[in-house]
N, CA and C atoms of all chains as a GROMACS GRO file, in nm:
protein
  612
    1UNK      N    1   6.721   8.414   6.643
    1UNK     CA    2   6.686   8.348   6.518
    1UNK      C    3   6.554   8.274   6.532
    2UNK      N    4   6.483   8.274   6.368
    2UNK     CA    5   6.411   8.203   6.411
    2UNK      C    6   6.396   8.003   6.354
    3UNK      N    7   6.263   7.956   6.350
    3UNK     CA    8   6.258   7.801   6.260
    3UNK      C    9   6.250   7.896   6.120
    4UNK      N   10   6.350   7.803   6.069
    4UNK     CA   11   6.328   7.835   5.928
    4UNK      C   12   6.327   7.762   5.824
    5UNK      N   13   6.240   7.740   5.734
    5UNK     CA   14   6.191   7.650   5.680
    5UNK      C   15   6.262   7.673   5.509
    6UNK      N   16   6.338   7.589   5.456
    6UNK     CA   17   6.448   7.552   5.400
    6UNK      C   18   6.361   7.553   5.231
    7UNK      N   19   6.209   7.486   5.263
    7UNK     CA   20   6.168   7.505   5.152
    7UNK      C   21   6.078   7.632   5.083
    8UNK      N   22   6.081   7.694   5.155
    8UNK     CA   23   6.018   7.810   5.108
    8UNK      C   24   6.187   7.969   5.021
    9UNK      N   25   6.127   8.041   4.971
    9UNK     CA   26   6.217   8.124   4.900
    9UNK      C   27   6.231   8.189   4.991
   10UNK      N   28   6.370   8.271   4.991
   10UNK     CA   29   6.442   8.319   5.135
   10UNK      C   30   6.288   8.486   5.175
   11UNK      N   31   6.253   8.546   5.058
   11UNK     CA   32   6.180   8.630   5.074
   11UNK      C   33   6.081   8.593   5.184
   12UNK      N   34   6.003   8.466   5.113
   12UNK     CA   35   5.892   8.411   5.180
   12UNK      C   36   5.927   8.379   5.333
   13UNK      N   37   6.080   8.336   5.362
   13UNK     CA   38   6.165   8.351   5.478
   13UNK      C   39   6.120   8.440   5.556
   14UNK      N   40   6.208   8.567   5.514
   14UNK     CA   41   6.229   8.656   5.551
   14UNK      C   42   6.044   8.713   5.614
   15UNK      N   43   5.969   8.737   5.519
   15UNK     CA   44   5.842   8.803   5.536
   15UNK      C   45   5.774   8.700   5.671
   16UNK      N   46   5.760   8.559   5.663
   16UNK     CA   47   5.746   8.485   5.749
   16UNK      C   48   5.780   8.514   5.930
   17UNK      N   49   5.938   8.530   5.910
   17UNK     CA   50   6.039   8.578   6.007
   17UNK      C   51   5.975   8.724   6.060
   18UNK      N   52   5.952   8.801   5.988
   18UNK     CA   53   5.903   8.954   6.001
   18UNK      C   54   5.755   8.950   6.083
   19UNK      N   55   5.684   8.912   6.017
   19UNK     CA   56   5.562   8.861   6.056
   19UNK      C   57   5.515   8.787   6.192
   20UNK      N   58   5.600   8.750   6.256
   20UNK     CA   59   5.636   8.625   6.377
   20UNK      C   60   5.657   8.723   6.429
   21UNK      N   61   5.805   8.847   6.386
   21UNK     CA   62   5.843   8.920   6.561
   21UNK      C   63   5.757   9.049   6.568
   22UNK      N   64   5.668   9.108   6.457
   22UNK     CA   65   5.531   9.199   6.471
   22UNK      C   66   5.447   9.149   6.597
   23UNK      N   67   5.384   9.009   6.572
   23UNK     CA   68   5.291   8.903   6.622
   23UNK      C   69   5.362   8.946   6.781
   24UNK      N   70   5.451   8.883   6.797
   24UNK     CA   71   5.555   8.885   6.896
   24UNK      C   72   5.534   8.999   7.004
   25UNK      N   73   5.610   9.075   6.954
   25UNK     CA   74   5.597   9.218   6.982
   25UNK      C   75   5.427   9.318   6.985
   26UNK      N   76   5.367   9.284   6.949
   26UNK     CA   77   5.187   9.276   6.972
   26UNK      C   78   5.163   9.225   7.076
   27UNK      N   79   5.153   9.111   7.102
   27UNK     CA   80   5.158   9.022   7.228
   27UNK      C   81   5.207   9.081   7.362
   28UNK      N   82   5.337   9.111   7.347
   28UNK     CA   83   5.424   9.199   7.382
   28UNK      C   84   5.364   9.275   7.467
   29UNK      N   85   5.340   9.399   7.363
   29UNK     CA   86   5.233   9.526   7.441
   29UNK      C   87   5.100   9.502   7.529
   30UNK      N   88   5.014   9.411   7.425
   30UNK     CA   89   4.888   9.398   7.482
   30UNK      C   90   4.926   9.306   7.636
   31UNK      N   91   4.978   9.218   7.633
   31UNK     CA   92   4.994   9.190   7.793
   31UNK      C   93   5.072   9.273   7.837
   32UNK      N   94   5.157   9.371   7.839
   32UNK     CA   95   5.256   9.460   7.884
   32UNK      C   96   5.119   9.578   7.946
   33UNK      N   97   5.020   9.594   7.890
   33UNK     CA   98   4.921   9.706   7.872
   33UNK      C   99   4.877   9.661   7.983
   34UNK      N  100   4.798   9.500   7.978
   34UNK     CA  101   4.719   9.459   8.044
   34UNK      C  102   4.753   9.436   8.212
   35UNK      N  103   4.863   9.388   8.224
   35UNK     CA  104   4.957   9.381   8.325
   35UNK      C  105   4.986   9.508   8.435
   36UNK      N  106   4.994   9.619   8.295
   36UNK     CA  107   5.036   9.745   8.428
   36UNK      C  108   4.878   9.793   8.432
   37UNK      N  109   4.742   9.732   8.357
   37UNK     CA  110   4.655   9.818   8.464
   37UNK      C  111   4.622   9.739   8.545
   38UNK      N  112   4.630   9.677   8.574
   38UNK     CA  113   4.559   9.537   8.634
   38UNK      C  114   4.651   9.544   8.798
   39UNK      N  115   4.804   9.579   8.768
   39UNK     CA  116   4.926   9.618   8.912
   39UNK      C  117   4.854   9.725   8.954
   40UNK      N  118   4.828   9.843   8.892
   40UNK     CA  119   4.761   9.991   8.898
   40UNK      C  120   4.639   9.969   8.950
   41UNK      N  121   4.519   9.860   8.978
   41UNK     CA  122   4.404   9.857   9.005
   41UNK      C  123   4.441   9.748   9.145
   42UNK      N  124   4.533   9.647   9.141
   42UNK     CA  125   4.562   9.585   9.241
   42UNK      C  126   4.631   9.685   9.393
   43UNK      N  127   4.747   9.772   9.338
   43UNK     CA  128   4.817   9.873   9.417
   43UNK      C  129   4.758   9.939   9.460
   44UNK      N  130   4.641  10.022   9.422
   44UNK     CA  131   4.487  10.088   9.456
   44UNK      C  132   4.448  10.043   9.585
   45UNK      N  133   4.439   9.869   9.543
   45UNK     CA  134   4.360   9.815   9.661
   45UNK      C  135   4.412   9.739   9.753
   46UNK      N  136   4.563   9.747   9.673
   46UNK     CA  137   4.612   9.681   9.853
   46UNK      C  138   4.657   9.819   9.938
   47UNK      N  139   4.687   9.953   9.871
   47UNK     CA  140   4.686  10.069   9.999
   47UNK      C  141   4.618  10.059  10.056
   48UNK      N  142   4.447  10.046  10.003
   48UNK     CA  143   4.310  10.108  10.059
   48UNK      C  144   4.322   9.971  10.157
   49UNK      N  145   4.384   9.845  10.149
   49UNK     CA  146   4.375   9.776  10.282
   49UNK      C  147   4.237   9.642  10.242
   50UNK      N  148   4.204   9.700  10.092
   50UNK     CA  149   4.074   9.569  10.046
   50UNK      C  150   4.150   9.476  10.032
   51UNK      N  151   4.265   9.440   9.973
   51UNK     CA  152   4.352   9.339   9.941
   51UNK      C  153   4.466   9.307   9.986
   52UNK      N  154   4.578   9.180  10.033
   52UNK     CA  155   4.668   9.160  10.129
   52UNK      C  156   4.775   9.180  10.064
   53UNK      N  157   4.871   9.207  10.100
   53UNK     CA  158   5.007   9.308   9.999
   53UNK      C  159   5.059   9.154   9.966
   54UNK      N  160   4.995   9.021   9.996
   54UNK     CA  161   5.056   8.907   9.883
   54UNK      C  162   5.044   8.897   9.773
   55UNK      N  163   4.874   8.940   9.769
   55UNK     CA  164   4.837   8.939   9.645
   55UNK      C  165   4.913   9.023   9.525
   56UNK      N  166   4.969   9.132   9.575
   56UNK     CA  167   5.049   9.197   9.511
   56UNK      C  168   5.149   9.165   9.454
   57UNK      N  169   5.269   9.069   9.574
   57UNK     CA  170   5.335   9.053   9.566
   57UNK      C  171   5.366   8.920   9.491
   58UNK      N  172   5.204   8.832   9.493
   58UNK     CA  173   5.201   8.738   9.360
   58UNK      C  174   5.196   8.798   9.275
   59UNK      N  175   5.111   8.879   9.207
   59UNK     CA  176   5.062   8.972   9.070
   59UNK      C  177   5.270   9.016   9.011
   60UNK      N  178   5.313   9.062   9.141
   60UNK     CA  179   5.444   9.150   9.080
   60UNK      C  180   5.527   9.038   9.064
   61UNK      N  181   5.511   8.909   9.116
   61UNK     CA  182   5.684   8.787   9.102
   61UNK      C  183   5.566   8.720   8.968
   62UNK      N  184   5.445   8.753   8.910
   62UNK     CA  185   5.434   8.684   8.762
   62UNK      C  186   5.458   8.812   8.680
   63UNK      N  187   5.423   8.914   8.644
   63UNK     CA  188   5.484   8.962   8.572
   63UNK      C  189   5.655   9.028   8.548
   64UNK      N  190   5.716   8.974   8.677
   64UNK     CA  191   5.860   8.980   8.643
   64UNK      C  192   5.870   8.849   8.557
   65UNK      N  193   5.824   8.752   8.600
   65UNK     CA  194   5.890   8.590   8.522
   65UNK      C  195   5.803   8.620   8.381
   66UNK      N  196   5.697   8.717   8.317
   66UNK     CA  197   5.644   8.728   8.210
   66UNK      C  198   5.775   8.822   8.134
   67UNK      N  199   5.796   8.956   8.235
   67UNK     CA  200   5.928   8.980   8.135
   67UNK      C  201   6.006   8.972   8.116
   68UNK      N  202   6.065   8.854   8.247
   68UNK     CA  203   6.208   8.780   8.152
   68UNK      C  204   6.208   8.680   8.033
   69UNK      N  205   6.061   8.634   8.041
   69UNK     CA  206   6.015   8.538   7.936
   69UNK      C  207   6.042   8.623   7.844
   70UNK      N  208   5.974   8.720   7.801
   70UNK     CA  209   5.959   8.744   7.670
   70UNK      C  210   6.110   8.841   7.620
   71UNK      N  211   6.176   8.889   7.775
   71UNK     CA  212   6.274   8.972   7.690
   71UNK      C  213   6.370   8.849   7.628
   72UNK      N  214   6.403   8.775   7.715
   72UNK     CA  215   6.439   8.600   7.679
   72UNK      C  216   6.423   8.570   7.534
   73UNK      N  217   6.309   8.583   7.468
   73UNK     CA  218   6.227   8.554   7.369
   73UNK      C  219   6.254   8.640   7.277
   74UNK      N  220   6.257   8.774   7.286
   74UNK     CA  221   6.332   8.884   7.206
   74UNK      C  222   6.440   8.860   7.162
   75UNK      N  223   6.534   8.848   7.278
   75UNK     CA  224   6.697   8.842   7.198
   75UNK      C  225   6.669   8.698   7.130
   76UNK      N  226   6.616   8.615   7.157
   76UNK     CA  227   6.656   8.513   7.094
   76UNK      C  228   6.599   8.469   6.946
   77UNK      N  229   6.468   8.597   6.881
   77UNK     CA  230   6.430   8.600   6.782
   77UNK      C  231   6.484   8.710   6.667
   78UNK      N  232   6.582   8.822   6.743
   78UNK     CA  233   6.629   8.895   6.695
   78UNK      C  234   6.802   8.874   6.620
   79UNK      N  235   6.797   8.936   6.536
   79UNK     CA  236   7.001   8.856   6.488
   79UNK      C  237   7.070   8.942   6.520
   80UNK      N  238   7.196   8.917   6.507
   80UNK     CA  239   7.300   9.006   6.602
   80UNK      C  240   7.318   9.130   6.578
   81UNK      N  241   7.257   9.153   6.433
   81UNK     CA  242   7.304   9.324   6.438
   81UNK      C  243   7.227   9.396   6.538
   82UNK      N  244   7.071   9.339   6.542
   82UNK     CA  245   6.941   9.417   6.638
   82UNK      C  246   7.003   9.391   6.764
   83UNK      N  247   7.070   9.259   6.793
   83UNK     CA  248   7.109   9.247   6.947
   83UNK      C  249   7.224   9.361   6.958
   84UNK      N  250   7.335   9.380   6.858
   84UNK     CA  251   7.408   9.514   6.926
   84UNK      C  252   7.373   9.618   6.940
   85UNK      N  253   7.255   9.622   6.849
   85UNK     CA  254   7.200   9.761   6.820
   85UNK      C  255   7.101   9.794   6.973
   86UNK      N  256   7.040   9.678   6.981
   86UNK     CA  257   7.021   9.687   7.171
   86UNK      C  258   7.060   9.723   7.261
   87UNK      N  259   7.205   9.673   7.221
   87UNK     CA  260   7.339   9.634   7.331
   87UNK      C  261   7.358   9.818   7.373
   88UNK      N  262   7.406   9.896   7.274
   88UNK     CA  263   7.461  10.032   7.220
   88UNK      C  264   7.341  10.080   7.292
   89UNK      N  265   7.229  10.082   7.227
   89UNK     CA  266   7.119  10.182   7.298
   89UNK      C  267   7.153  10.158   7.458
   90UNK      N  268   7.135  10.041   7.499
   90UNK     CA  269   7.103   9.998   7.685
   90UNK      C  270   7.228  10.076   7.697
   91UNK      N  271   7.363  10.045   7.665
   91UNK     CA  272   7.443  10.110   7.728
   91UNK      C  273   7.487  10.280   7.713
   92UNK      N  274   7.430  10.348   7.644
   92UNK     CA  275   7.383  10.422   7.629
   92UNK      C  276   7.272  10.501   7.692
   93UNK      N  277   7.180  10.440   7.722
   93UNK     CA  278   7.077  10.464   7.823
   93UNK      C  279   7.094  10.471   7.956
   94UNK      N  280   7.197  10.368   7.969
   94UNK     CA  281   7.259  10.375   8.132
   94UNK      C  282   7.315  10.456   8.147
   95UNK      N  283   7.451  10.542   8.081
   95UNK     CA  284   7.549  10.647   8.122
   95UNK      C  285   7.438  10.745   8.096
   96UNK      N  286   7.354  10.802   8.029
   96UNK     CA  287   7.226  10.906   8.066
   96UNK      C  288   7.182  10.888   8.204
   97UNK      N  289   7.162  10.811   8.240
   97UNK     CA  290   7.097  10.733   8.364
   97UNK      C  291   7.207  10.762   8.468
   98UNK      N  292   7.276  10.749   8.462
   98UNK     CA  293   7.471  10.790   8.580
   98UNK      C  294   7.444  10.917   8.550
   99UNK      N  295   7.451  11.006   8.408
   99UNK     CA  296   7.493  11.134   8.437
   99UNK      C  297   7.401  11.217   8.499
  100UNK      N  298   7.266  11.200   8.464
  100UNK     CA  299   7.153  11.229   8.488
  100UNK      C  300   7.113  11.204   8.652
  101UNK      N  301   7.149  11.139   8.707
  101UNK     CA  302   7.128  11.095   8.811
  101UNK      C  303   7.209  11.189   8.930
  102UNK      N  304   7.333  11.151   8.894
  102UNK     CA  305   7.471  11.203   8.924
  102UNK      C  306   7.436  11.376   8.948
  103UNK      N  307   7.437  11.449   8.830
  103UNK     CA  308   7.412  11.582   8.811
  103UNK      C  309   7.358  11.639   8.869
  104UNK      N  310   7.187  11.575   8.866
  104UNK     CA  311   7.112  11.610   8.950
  104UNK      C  312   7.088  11.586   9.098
  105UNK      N  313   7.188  11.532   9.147
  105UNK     CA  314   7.192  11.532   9.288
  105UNK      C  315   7.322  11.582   9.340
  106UNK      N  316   7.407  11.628   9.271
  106UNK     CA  317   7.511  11.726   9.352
  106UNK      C  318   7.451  11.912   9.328
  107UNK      N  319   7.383  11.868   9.216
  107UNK     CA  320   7.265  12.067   9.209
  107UNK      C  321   7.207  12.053   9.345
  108UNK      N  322   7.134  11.918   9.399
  108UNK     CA  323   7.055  11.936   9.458
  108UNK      C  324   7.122  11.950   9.590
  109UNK      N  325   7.210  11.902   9.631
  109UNK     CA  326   7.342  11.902   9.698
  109UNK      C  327   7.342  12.061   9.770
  110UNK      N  328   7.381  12.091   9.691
  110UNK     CA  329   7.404  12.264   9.648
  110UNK      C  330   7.316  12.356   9.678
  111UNK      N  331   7.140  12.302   9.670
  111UNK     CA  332   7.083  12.362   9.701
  111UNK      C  333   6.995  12.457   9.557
  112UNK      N  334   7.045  12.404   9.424
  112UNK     CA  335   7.002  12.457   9.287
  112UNK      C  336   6.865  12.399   9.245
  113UNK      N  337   6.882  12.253   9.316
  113UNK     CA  338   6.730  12.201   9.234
  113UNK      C  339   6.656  12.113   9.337
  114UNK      N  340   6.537  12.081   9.300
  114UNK     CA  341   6.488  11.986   9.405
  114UNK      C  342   6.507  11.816   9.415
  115UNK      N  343   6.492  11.726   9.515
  115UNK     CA  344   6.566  11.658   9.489
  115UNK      C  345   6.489  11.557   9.364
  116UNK      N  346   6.634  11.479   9.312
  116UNK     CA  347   6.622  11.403   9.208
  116UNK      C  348   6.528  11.321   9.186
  117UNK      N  349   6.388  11.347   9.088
  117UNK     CA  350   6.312  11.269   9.083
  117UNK      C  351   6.340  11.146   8.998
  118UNK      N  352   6.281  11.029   9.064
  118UNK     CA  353   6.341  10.855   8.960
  118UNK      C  354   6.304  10.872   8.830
  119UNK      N  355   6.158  10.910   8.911
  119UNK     CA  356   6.086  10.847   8.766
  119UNK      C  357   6.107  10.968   8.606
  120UNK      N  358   6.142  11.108   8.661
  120UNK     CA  359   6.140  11.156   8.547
  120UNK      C  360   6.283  11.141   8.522
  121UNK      N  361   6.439  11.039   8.563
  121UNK     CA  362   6.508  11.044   8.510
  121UNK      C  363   6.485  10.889   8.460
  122UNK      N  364   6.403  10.806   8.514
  122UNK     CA  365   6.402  10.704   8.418
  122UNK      C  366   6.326  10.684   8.311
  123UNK      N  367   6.205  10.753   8.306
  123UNK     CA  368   6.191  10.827   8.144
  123UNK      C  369   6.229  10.900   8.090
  124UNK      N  370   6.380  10.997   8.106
  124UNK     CA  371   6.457  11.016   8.069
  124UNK      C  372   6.544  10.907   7.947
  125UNK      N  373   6.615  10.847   8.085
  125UNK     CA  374   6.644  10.673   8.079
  125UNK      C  375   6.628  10.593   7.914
  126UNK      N  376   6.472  10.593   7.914
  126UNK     CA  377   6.407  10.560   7.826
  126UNK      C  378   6.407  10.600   7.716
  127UNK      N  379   6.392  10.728   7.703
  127UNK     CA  380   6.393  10.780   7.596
  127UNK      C  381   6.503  10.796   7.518
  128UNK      N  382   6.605  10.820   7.632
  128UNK     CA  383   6.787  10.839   7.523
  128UNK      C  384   6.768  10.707   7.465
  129UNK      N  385   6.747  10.568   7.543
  129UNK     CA  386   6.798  10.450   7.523
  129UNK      C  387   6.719  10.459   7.341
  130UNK      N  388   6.582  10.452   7.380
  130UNK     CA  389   6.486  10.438   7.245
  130UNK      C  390   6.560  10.543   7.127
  131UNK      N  391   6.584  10.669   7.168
  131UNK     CA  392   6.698  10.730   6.996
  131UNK      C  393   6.768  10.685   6.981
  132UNK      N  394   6.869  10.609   7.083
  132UNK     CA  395   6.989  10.596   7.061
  132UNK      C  396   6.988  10.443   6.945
  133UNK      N  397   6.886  10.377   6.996
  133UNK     CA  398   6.854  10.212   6.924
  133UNK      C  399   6.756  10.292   6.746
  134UNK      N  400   6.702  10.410   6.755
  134UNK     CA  401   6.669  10.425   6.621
  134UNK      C  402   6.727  10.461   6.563
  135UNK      N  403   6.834  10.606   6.625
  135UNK     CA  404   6.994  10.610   6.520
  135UNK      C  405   6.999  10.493   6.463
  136UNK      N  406   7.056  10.428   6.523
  136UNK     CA  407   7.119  10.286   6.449
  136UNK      C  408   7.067  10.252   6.384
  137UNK      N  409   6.938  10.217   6.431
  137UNK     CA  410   6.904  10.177   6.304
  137UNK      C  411   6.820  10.273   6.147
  138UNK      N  412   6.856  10.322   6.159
  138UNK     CA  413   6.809  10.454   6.029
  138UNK      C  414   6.949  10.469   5.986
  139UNK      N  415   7.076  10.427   6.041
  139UNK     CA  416   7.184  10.466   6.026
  139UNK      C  417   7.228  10.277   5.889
  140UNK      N  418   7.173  10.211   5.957
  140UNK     CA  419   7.191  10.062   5.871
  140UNK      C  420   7.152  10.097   5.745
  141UNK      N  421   7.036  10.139   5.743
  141UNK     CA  422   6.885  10.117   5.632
  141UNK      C  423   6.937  10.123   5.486
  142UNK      N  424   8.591   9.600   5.715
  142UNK     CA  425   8.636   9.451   5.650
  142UNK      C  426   8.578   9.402   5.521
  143UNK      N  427   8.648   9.416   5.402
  143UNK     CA  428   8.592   9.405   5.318
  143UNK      C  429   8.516   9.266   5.259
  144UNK      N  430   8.414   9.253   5.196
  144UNK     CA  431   8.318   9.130   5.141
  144UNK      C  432   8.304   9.125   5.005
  145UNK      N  433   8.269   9.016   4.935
  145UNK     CA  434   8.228   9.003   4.851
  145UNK      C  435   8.029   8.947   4.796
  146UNK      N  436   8.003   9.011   4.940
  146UNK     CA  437   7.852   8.955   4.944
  146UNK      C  438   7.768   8.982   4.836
  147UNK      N  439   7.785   9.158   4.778
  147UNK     CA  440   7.722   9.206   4.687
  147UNK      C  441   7.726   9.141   4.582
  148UNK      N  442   7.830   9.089   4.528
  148UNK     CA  443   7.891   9.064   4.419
  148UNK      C  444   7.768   8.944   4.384
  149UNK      N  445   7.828   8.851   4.511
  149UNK     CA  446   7.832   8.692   4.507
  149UNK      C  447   7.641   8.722   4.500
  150UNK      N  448   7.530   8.787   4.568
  150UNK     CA  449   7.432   8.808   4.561
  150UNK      C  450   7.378   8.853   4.398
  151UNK      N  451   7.418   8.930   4.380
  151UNK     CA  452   7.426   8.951   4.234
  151UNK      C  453   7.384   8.871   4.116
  152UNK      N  454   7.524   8.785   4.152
  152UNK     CA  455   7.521   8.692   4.028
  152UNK      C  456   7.437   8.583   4.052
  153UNK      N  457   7.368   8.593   4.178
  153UNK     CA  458   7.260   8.479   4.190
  153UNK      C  459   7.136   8.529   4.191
  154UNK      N  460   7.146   8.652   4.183
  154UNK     CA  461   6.999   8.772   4.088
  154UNK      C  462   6.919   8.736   4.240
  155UNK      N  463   7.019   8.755   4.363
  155UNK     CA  464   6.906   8.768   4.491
  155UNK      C  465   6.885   8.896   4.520
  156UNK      N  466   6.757   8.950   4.576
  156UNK     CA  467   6.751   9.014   4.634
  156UNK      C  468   6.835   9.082   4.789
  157UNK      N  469   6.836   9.148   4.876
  157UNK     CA  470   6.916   9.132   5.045
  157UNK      C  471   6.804   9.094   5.095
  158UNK      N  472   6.657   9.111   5.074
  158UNK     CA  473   6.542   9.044   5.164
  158UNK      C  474   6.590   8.842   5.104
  159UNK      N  475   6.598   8.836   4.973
  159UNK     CA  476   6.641   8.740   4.940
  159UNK      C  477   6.733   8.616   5.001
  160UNK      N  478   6.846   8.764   5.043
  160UNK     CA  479   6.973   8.659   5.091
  160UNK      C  480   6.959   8.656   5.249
  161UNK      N  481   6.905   8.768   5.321
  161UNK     CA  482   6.831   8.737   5.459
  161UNK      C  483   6.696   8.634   5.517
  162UNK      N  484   6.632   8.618   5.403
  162UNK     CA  485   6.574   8.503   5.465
  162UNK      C  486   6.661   8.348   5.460
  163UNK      N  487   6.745   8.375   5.341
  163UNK     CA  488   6.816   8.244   5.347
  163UNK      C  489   6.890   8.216   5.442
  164UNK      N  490   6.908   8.338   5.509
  164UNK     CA  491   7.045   8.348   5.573
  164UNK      C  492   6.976   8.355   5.764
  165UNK      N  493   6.856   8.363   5.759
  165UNK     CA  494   6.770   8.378   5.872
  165UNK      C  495   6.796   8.503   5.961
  166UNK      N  496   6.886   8.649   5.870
  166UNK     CA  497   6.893   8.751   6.003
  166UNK      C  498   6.784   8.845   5.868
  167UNK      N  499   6.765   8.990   5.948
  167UNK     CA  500   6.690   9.127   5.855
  167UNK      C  501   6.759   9.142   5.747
  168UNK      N  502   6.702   9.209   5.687
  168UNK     CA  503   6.737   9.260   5.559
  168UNK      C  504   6.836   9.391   5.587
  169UNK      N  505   6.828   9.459   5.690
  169UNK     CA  506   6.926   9.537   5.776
  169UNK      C  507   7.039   9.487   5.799
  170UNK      N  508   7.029   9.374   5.835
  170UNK     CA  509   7.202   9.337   5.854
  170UNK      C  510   7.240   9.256   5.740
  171UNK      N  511   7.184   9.210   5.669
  171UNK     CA  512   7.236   9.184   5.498
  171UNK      C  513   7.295   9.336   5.443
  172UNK      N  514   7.207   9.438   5.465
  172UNK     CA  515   7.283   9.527   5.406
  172UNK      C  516   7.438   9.607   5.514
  173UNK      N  517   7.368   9.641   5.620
  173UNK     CA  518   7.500   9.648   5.700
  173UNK      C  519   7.622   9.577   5.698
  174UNK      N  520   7.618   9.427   5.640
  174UNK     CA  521   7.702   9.336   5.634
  174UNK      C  522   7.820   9.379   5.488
  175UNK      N  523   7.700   9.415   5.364
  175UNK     CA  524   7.785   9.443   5.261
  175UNK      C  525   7.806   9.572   5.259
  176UNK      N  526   7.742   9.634   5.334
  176UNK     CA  527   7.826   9.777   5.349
  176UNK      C  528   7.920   9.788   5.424
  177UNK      N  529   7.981   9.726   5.471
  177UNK     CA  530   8.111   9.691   5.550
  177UNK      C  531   8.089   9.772   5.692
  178UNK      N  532   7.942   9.826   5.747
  178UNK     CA  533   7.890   9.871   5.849
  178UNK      C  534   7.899   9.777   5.987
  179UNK      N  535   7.900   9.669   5.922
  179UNK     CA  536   7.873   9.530   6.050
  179UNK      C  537   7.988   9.407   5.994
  180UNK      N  538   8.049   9.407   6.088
  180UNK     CA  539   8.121   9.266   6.053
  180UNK      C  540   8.030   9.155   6.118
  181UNK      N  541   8.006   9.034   6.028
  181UNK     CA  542   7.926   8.923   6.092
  181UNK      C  543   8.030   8.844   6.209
  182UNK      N  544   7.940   8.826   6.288
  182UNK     CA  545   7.971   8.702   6.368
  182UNK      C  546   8.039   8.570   6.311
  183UNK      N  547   8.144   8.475   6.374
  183UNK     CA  548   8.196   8.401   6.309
  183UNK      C  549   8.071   8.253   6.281
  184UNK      N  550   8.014   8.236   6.349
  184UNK     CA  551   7.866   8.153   6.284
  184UNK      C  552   7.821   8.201   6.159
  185UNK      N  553   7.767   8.346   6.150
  185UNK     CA  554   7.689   8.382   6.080
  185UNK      C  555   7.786   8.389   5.896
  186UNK      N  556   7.895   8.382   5.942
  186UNK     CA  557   8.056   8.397   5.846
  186UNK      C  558   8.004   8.256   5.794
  187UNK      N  559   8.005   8.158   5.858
  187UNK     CA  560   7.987   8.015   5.866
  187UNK      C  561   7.907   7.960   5.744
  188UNK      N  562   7.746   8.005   5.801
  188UNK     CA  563   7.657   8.048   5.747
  188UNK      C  564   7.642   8.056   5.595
  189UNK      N  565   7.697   8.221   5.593
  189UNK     CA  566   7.759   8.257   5.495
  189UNK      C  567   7.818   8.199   5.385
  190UNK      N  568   7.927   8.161   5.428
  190UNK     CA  569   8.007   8.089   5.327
  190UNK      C  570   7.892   7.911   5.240
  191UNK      N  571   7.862   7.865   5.369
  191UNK     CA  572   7.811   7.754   5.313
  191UNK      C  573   7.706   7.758   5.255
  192UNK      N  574   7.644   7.860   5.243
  192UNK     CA  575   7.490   7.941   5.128
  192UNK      C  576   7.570   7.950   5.013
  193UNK      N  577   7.688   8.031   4.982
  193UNK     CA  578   7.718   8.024   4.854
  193UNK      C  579   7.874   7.905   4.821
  194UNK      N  580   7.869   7.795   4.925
  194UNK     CA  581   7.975   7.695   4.906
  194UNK      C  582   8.115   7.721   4.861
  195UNK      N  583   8.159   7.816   4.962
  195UNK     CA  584   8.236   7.879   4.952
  195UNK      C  585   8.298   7.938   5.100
  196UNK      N  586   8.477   7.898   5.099
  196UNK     CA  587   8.511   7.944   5.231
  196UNK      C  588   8.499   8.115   5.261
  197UNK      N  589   8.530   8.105   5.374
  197UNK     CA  590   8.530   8.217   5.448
  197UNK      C  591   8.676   8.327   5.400
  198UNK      N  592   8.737   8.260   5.367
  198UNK     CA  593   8.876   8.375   5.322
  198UNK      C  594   8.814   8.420   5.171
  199UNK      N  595   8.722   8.351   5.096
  199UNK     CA  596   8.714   8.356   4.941
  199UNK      C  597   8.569   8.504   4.951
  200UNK      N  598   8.519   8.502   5.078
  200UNK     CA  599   8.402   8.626   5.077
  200UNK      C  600   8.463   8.738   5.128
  201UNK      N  601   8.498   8.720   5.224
  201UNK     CA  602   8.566   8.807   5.334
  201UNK      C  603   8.733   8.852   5.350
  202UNK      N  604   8.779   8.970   5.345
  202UNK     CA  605   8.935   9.008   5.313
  202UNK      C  606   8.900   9.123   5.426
  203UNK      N  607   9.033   9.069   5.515
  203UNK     CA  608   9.032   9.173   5.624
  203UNK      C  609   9.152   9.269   5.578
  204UNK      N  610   9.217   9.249   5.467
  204UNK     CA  611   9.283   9.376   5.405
  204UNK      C  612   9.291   9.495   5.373
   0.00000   0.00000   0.00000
């Protein structure tokens, strides 16, 4: 939820409210953007040995405490239908994430596939989670 | 779970962007709410009721 100001008309509310978690969510990205090139140009240079893997390891313990801040900041600007509608996608995203995971390492087991790559099952991951949260919501509307 | 949100919105010629800003959630779950898609939270019931001064058994019939 957010401050909400009692004298204005619930529209003016509402558009106010709307307007804040855009802003929000802008913010959001552009340090989200800025963050992973900045890890990506740091990781560069602490392989190559120019930079001391602290520095890294400062750069990586602030942008974890940046995205618990803001996911923090999310649920707590969002109302409960968006928070279940969250809830459903994440958990949703995870059993993709088990089966996906799972599957592909008893094929590989077997000798059918190569072994299980992370990253293309956690953009996998990602992606069920993200339909599964727009069903819902196209399913409200 | 059935409501009387529509109704009660209605006759106060609000809009659901209307009754969601009053009510401080989207205009999505104003409508999910009277589409009997989403049952509210017992706060948001709370809420509810005291926007149109009115208890919680007089909006809401879990019948």
């Amino acid at each position: 939820m957010t401050d909400n100001d009692p004298a204005q008309s619930g529209e003016a509310r509402l558009k106010a409210r709307y307007k804040a978690f855009i802003r929000h969510l802008a913010l959001a990205a552009l340090i989200g953007i800025a963050a992973g090139a900045l890890s990506g140009v740091t990781l560069a240079r602490v392989e190559d040995g120019a930079l001391p893997k602290s520095v890294f390891i400062g750069l990586w313990s602030f942008m974890v405490a940046l995205f618990v801040w803001f996911t923090r900041d999310y649920f707590r600007r969002i109302d409960e239908v968006d928070l279940i509608d969250n809830l459903w996608a994440s958990t949703i995203g995870l059993y993709g994430y088990i089966a996906a995971f799972c599957s592909w390492f008893m094929f590989h087991r077997i000798g059918l596939t190569p072994p299980p790559g992370q990253l293309t099952i956690l953009l996998t991951t990602v992606i069920i989670a993200t339909i599964a949260y727009f069903v819902r919501k196209v399913r409200q509307r | 779970m059935n409501n009387r949100l529509k109704v009660l919105r209605a006759e106060r010629d609000w809009s659901q962007a209307e009754l969601a800003g009053r009510l401080d959630v989207s205009r999505q779950a104003v409508n999910a709410i009277e589409t009997g898609k989403h049952d509210p939270s017992l706060p948001l019931a709370f809420r509810i009721a005291r926007l149109f001064n009115m208890s919680i058994e007089e909006i809401f019939d879990d019948q």
